[in-house]
VOVEXMAR-242150 format. One record per residue (C-alpha): x, y, z; residue in one letter; residue number from 1. Coordinates in steps of 0.2 Angstrom, whole numbers. Each point is the difference from the previous one (the first is absolute). Layout:
N
[[X, Y, Z], 'a', NUM];
...
! end
This chain:
308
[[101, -26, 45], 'x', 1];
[[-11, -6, 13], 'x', 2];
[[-15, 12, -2], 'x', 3];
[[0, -8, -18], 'x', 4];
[[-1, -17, 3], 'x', 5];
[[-13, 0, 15], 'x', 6];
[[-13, 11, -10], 'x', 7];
[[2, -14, -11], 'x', 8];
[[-1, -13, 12], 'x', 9];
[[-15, 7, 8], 'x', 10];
[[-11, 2, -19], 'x', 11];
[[6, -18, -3], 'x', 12];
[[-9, -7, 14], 'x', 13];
[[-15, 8, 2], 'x', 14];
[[-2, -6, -19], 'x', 15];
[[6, -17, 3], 'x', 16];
[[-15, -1, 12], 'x', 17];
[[-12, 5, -13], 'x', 18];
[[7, -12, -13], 'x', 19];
[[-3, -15, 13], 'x', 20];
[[-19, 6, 5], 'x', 21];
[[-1, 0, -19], 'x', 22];
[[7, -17, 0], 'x', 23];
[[-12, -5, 16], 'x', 24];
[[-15, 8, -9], 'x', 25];
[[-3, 5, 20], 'x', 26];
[[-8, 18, -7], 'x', 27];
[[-9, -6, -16], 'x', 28];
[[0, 1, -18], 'x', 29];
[[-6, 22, 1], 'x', 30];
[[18, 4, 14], 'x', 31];
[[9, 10, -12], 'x', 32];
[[-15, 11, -6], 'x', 33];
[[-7, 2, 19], 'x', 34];
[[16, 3, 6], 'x', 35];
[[3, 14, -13], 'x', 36];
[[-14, 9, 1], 'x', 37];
[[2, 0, 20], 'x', 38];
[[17, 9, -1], 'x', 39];
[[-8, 10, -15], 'x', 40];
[[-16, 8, 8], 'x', 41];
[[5, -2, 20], 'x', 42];
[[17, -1, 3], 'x', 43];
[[10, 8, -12], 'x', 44];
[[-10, 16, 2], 'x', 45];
[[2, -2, 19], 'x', 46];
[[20, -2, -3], 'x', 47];
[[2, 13, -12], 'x', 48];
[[-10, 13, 11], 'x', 49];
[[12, -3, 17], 'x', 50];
[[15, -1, -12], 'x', 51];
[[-3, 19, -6], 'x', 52];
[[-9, 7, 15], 'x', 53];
[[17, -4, 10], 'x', 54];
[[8, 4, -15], 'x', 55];
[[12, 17, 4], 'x', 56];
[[-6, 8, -19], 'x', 57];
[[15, 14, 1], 'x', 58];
[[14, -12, 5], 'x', 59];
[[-1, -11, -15], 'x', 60];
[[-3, 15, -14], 'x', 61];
[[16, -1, -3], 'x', 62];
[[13, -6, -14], 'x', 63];
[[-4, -18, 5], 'x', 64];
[[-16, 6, -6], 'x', 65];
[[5, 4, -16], 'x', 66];
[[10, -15, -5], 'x', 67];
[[-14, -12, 6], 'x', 68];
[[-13, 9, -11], 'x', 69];
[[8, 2, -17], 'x', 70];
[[8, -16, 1], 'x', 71];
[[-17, -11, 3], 'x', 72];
[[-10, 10, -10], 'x', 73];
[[12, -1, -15], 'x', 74];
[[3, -18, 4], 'x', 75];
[[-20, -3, -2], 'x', 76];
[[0, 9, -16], 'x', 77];
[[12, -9, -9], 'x', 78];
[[-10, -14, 2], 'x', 79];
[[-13, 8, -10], 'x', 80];
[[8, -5, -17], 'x', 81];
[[1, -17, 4], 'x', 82];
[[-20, -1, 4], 'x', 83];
[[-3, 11, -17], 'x', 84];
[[10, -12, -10], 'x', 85];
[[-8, -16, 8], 'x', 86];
[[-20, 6, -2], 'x', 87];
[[-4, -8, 18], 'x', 88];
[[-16, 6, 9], 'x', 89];
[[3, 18, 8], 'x', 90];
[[0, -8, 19], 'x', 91];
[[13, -10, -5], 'x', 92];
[[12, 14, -6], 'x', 93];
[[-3, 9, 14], 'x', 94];
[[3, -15, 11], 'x', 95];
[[18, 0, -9], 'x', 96];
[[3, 16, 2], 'x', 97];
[[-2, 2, 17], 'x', 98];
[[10, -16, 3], 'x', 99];
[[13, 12, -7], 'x', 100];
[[1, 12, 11], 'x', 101];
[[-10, -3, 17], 'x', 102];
[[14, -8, 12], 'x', 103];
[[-3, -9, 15], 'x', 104];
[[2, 12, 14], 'x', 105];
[[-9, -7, 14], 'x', 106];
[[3, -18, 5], 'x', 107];
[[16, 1, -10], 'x', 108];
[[7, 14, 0], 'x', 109];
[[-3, 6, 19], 'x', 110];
[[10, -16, 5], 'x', 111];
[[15, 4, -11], 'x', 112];
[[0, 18, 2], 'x', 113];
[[0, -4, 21], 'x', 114];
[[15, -10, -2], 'x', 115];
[[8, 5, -16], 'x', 116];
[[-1, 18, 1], 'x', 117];
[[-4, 2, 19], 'x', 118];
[[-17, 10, -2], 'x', 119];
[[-17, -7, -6], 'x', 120];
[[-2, 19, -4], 'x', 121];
[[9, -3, -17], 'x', 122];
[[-17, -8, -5], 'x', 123];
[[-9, 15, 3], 'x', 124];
[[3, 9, -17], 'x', 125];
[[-3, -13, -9], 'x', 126];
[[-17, -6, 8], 'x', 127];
[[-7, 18, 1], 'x', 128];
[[1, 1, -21], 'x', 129];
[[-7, -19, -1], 'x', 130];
[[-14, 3, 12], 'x', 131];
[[-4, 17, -8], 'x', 132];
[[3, -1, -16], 'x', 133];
[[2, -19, -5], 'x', 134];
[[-12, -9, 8], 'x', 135];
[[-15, 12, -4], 'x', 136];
[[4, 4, -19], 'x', 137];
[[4, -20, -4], 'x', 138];
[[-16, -7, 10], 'x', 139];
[[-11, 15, -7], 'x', 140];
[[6, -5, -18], 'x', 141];
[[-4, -18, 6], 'x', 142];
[[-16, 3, 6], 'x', 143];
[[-4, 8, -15], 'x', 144];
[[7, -13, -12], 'x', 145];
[[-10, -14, 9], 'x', 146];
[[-17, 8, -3], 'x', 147];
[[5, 1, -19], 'x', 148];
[[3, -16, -2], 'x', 149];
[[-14, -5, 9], 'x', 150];
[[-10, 7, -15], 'x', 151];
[[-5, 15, 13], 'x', 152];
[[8, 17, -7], 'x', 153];
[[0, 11, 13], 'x', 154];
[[-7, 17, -3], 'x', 155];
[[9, 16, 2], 'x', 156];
[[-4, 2, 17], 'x', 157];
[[4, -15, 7], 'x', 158];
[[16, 2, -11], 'x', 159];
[[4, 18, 10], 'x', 160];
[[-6, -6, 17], 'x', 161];
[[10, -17, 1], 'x', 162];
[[15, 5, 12], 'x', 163];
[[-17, 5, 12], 'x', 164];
[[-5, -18, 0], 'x', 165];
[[18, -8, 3], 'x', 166];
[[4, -5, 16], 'x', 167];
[[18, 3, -2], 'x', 168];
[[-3, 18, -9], 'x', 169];
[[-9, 4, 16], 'x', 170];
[[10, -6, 13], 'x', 171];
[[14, 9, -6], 'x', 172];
[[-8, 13, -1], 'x', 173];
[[-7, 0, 17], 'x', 174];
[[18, -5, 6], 'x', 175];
[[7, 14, -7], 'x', 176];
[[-12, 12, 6], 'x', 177];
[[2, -5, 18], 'x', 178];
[[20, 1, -2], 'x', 179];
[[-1, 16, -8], 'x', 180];
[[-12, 9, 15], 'x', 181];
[[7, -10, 14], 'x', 182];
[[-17, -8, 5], 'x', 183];
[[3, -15, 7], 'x', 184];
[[-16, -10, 3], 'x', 185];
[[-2, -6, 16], 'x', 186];
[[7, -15, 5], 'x', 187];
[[-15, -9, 4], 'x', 188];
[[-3, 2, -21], 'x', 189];
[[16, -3, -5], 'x', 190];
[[4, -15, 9], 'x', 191];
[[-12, -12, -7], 'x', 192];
[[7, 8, -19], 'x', 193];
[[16, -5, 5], 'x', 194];
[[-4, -16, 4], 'x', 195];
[[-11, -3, -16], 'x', 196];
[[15, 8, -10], 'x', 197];
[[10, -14, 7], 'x', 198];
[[-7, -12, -10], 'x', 199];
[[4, 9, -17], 'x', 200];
[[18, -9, -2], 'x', 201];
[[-4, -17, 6], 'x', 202];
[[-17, -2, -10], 'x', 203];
[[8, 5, -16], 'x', 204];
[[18, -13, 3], 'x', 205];
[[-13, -15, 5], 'x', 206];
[[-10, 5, -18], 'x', 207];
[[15, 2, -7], 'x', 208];
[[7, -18, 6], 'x', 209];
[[-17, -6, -4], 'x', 210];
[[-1, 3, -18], 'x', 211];
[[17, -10, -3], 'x', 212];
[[-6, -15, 3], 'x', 213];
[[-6, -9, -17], 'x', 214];
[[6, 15, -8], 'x', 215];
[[11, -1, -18], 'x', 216];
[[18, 4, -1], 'x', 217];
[[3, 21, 0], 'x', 218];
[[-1, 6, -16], 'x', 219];
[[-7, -16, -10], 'x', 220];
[[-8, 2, -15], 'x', 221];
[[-5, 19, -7], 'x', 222];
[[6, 7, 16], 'x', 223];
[[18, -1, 0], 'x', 224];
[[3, 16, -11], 'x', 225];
[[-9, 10, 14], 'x', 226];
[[9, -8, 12], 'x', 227];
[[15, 1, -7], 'x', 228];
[[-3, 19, -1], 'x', 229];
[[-6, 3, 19], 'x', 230];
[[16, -9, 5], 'x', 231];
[[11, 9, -9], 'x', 232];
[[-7, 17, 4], 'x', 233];
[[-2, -4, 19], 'x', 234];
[[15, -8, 5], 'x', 235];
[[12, 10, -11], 'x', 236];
[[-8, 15, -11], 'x', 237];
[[-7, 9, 17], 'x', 238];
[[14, -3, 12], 'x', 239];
[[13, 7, -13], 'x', 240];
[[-13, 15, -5], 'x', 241];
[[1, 2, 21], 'x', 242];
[[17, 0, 1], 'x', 243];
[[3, 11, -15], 'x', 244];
[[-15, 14, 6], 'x', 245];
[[10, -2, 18], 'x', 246];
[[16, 3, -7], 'x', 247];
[[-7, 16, -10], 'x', 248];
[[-9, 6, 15], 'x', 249];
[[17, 0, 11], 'x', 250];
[[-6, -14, 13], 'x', 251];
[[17, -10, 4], 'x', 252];
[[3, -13, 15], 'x', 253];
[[-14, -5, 9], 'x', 254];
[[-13, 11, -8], 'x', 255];
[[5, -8, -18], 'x', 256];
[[-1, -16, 8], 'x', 257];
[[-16, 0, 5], 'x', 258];
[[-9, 4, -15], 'x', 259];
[[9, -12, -12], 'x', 260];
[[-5, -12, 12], 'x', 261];
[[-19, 5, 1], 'x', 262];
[[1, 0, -18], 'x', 263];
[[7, -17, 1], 'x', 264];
[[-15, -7, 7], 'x', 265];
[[-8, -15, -8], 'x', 266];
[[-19, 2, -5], 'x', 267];
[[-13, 4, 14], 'x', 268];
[[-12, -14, 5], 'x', 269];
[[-13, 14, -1], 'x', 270];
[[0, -2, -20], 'x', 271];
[[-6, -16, 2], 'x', 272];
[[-13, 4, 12], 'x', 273];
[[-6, 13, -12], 'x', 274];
[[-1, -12, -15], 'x', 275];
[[-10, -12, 9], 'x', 276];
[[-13, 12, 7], 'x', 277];
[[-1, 6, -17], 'x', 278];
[[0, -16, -12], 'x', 279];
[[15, 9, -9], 'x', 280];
[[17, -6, -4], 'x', 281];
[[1, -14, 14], 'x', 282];
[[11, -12, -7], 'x', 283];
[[13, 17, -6], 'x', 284];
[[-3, 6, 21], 'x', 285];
[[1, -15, 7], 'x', 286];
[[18, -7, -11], 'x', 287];
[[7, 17, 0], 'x', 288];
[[-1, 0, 19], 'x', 289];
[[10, -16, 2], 'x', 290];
[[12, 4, -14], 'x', 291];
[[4, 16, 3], 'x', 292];
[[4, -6, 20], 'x', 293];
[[11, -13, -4], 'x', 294];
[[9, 9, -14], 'x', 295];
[[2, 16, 14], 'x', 296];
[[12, -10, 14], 'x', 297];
[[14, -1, -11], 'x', 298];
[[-3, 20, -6], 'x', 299];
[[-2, 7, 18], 'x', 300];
[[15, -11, 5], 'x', 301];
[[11, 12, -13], 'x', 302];
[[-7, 13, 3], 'x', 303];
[[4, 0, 21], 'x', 304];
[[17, -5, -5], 'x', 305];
[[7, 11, -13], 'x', 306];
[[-12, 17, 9], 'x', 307];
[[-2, -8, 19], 'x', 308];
! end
């Protein structure tokens, strides 16, 4: 029970501290867009490649695996009704889609599976598909979204050769790569990438804690049904969907565990970060982060109890 309540203590400060800079106006009125795009273009890439290049690829192919990719991508899918249904802009269905399914896995998840579950490697299925697979497919679709609605329709070739011009895309790729060959770059290169990857997490929680200050009640106006819809598929449709795809599969005790509480996971910052380098679906990125979080204490609570 520990491990769950400091990963939340920790997120909750470090957004705090952005919600009172917001409130000292100490970074000025562009913080939130600055911040983003920092994390987007420099430090998340930097994260995401030392996350995979240390990343041990055969270890977590592997049931965990299984469970973490069928029940995140079905989870962003069923979203997909509620965007057809409601006719909002593309990005903005995409946004709630991947607010669905795309857990928080680093600065909350690592803490609660350290303490929780006694291994941060419990994380590592479940990053290794959202850095993959997630990230790159969502902020593709994003990229590509944006440029519509800008009035600029992309043509064909730009369409085919997006994921080449995404720094995430890329840096998983390259992460990958160097996991997969066993070339470790040498220290004096991968140093400063670490260090620049460290400020992926922090940039994205003060942007996040930014943007709440002067910001409407979650889910005011139109947006409640989306909202309504991302909570109920985060916090309860993908944990059950974990823990029936576990059950299935065979995993019992700690292996079961594990990935119900992965799945249990509120709504990463990173879909935040994503919406406002993209001008898509901020207020659904930015409400879906808070309410998902909130609503996931009480869910990860059970969960440890009845599996732990």
């Amino acid at each position: 029970m520990n491990g769950v309540v400091q990963g939340f203590v920790v997120i909750g400060i470090v957004i705090v501290v952005g919600y009172l800079l917001a409130r000292t106006g100490a970074l000025g009125p562009k913080a939130v867009e600055v911040l983003s795009r920092l994390a987007f273009f420099v430090a998340s890439p930097a994260l995401l490649f030392v996350t995979l290049a240390h990343a041990d690829i055969h270890a977590v192919f592997s049931g965990a695996l299984v469970v973490t990719a069928l029940s995140s991508t079905v989870a962003c899918l069923l979203y997909l009704p509620v965007g057809l249904l409601r006719h909002p802009p593309v990005g903005e269905t995409a946004v709630g889609s991947m607010a669905s399914g795309y857990v928080n896995a680093g600065n909350l998840g690592i803490p609660i599976a350290t303490y929780a579950l006694g291994n941060a490697a419990a994380m590592a299925p479940v990053m290794l598909f959202q850095l993959t697979v997630l990230a790159p497919l969502f902020t593709t679709v994003l990229d590509l979204t944006s440029a519509q609605e800008d009035g600029d329709r992309p043509p064909l070739l730009r369409t085919l050769t997006a994921p080449l011009r995404n720094p995430i895309a890329l840096a998983s790729g390259a992460g990958l790569l160097v996991s997969a060959t066993g070339l470790q770059p040498p220290e004096a290169v991968l140093a400063p990438v670490e260090l620049i990857g460290g400020l992926a997490v922090p940039a994205m929680l003060l942007a996040f804690g930014l943007s709440l200050r002067g910001a409407p009640r979650p889910g005011a106006g139109d947006g409640a049904p989306a909202l309504a819809a991302v909570l109920l598929l985060k916090n309860l449709v993908q944990p059950a969907l974990a823990l029936t795809l576990g059950l299935l599969l065979g995993l019992q005790g700690h292996a079961l565990l594990a990935v119900v509480v992965c799945a249990a996971l509120p709504t990463a910052q990173n879909v935040f970060g994503y919406a406002v380098r993209f001008g898509q679906g901020v207020t659904l990125g930015r409400d879906a982060g808070l309410v998902t979080t909130l609503a996931s204490v009480p869910v990860l609570f059970t969960v440890v109890a009845l599996l732990g």
